[in-house]
C-alpha distance (Angstrom), angle and dihedral (degrees) to the residues before:
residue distance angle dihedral
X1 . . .
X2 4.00 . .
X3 4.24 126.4 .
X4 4.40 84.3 -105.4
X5 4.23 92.0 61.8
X6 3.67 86.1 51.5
X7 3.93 102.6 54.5
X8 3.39 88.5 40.5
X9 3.72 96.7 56.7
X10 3.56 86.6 50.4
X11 3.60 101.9 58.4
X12 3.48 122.3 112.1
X13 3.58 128.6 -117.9
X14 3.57 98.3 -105.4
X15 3.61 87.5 42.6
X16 3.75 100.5 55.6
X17 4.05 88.4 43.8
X18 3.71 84.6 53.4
X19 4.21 91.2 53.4
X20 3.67 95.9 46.1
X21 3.87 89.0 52.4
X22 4.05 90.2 54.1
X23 3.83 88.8 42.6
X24 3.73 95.8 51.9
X25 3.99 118.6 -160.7
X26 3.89 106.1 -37.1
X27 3.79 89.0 42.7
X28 4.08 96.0 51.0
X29 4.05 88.4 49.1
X30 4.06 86.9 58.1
X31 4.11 97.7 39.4
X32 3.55 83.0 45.5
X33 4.19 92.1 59.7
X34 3.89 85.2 36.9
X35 3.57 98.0 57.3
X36 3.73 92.8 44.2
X37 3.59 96.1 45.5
X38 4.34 87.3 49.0
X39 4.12 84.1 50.5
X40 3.84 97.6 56.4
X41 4.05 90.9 40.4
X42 3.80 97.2 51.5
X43 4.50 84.3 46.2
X44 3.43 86.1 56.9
X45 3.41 103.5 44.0
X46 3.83 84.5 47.9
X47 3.79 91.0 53.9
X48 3.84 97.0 44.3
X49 4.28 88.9 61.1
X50 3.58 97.7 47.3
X51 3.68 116.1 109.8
X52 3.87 94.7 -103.1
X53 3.42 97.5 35.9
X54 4.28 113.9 -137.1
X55 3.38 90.8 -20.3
X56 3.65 98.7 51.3
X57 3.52 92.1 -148.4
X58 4.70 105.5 121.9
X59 3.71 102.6 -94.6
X60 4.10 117.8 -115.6
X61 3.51 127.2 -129.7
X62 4.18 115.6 -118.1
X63 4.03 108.4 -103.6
X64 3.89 108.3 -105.0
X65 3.91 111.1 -88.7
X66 4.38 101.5 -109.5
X67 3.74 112.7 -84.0
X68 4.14 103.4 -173.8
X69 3.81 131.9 51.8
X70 3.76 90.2 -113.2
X71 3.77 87.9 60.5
X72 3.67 95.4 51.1
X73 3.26 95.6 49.5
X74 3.70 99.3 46.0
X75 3.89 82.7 53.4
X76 3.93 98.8 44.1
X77 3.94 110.3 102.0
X78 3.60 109.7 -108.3
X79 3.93 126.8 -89.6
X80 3.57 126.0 -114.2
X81 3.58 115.3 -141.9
X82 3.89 99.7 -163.6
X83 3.29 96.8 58.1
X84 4.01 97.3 45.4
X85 3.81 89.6 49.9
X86 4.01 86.6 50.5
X87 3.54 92.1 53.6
X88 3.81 100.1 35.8
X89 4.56 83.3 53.7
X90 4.11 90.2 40.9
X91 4.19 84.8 51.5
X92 3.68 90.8 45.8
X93 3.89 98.4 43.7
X94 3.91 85.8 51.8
X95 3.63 93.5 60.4
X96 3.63 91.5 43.4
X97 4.07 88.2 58.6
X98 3.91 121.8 100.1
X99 3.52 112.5 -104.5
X100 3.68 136.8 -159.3
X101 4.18 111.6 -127.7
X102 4.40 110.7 -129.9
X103 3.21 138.8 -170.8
X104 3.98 115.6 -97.3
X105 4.40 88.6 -117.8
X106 2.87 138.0 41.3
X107 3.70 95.9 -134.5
X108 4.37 111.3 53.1
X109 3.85 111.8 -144.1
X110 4.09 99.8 155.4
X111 3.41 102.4 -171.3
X112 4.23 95.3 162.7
X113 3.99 117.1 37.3
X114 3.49 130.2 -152.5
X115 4.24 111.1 -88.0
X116 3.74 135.8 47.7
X117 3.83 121.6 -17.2
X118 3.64 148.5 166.1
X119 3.72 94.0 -105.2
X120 3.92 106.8 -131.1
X121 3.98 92.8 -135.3
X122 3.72 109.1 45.3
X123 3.76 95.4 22.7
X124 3.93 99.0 -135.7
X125 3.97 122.6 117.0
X126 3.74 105.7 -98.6
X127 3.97 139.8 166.5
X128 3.70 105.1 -94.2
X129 4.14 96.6 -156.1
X130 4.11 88.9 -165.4
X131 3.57 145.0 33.4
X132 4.08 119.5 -102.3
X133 3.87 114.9 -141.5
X134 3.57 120.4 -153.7
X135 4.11 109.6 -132.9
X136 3.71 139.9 149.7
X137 3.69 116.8 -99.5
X138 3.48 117.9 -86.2
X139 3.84 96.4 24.1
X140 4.06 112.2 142.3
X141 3.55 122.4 -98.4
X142 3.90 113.9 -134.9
X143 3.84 122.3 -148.5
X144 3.85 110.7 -121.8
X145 3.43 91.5 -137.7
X146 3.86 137.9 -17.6
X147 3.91 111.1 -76.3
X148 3.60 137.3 126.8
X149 3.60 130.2 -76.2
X150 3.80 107.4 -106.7
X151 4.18 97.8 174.9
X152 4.03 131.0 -0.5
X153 3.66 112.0 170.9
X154 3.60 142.9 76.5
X155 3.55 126.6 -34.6
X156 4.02 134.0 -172.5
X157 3.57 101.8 -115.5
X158 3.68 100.9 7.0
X159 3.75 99.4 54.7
X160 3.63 107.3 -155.4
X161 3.16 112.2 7.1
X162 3.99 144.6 166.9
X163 3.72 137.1 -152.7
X164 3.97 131.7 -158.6
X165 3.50 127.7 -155.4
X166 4.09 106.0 -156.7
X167 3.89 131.4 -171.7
X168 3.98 105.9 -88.1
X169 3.89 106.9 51.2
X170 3.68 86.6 -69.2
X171 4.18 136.8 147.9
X172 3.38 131.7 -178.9
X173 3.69 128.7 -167.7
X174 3.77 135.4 -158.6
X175 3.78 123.8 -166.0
X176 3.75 142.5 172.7
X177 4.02 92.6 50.0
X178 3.25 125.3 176.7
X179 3.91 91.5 -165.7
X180 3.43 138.0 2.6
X181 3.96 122.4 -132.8
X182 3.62 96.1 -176.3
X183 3.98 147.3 59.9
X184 3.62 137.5 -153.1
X185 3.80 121.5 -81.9
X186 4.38 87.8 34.6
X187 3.37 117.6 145.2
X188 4.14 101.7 -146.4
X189 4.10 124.9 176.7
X190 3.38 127.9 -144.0
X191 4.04 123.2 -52.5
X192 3.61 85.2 6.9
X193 3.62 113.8 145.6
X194 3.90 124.3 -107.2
X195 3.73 113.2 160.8
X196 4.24 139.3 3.0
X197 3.53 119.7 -123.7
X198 3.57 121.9 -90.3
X199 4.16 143.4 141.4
X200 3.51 102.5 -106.3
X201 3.63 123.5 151.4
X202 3.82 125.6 16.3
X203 3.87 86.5 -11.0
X204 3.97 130.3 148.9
X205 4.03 92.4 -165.9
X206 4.05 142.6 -32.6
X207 3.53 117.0 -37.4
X208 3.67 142.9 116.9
X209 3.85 125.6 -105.2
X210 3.80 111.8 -159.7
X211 3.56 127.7 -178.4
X212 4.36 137.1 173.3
X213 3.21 117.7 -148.3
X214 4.28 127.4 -166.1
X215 4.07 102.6 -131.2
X216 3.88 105.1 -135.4
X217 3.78 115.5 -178.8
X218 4.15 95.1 -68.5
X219 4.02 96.6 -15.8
X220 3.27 136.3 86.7
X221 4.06 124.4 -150.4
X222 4.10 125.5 -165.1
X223 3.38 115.3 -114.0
X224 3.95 126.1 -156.6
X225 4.17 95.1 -101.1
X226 3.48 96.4 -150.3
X227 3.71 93.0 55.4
X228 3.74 89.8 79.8
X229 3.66 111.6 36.6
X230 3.40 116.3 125.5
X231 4.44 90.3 11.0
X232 3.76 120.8 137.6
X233 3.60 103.1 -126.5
X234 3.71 114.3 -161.1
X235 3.97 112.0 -155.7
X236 4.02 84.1 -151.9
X237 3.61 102.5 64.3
X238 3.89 105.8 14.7
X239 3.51 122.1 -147.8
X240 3.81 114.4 -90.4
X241 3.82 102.7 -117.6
X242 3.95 117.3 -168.9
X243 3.68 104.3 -136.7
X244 3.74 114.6 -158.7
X245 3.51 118.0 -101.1
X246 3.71 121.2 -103.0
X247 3.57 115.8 -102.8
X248 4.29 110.7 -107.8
X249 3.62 117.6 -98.1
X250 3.87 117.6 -100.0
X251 3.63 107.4 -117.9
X252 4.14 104.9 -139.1
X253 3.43 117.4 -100.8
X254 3.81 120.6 -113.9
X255 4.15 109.8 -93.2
X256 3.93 105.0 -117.6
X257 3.74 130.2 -105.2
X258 3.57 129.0 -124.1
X259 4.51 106.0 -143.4
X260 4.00 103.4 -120.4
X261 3.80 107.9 -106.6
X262 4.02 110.5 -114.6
X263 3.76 110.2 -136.9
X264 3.69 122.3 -116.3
């Protein structure tokens, strides 16, 4: 409401007739509008500071957002066991379903196999437990197969990085991401996907590194990926998957002695 509705709607009688006189025809049209326009603002105003506000009913002050467990809980809605039990036995009989293994793209440019190497960043022949993928950045990475996810996150040398547990014993692992499109604890199915490509990590550009992995116990042993694309895994009797053996322990080799010195 502006300073001219105000004086206006404080004129007197006398003193408005006096105005419209001066203002002649046009002018008592507009200080006609003017004066109405001042009387509505100033009722509203009036309204909007009583007690109850429009409704002139005392206002009430929100309730207090819960502060204990007990009071969440006594507010939470309640849980319905049927359908949690359905879901928990449709998530189990999915993991219990044969499954065909896949490659983690769509389109297969291997440009790093599985084995020994000359490692492109530290220039030294080492094992290379995966296979790397050239890609362009921001391509989707596919799940091989629907699992869990074990670990999403950062990694030293792998950058961001994310790890599948699948029916069968089996891990995957997907490295070099530029982002990741899952957490831990997610269920995902098959070609769902988990990450976009990136060069995170000890990386020299875009690609994909993609390794399987035999679960045993604790440990975790690199399989040959190419040795189960396109295999029907069947999370009721696993594949039997010849690990290699563990390389014998080196027995310590005997300190050395020092002759005695004869005396002259």
């Amino acid at each position: 409401m502006s300073i001219s509705h105000v004086r206006l709607a404080g004129l007197s009688s006398r003193e408005r007739a006096r105005a419209q006189q001066l203002l002649g025809p046009p002018g008592r049209l507009a200080l006609s509008l003017a004066l109405a326009r001042a009387t509505a603002l100033l009722a509203l105003a009036a309204l909007s500071l009583a007690p109850g506000g429009c409704g002139g009913k005392p206002s009430e002050d929100p309730p207090e957002p819960p502060k204990t467990v007990e009071q969440r809980l006594r507010l939470a809605p309640g849980l319905d066991i049927r359908q949690a039990t359905e879901k928990l036995q449709a998530h189990r009989d999915e993991l219990e379903r044969p499954y065909v293994f896949r490659w983690p793209l769509d389109n297969i440019d291997v440009t790093s196999p599985y084995g020994v190497r000359m490692h492109p960043v530290v220039h030294r022949l080492l094992f290379h437990s995966g296979v790397d993928f050239r890609a362009s950045r921001g391509d989707p990475v596919l799940a091989s197969g629907p699992g869990v996810v074990v670990q999403a996150g950062w990694l030293p040398l792998t950058g961001n990085t994310v790890t599948l547990e699948h029916p069968g014993k089996l891990l995957t692992l997907y490295a070099h991401l530029d982002e990741l499109l899952v957490f831990e604890g997610q269920q995902v199915d098959a070609g769902a996907p988990v990450g976009l490509i990136g060069s995170t990590g000890r990386s020299t550009g875009p690609h994909l590194h993609w390794s399987v992995y035999a679960k045993q116990g604790k440990d975790r042993h690199p399989l040959e990926p190419a040795d189960f694309i396109g295999r029907v895994i069947d999370p009721r009797s696993p594949p039997v998957i010849p690990l290699p053996p563990r390389p014998p322990a080196m027995a310590a080799a005997p300190a050395p002695t020092t002759p005695a010195r004869r005396r002259p």
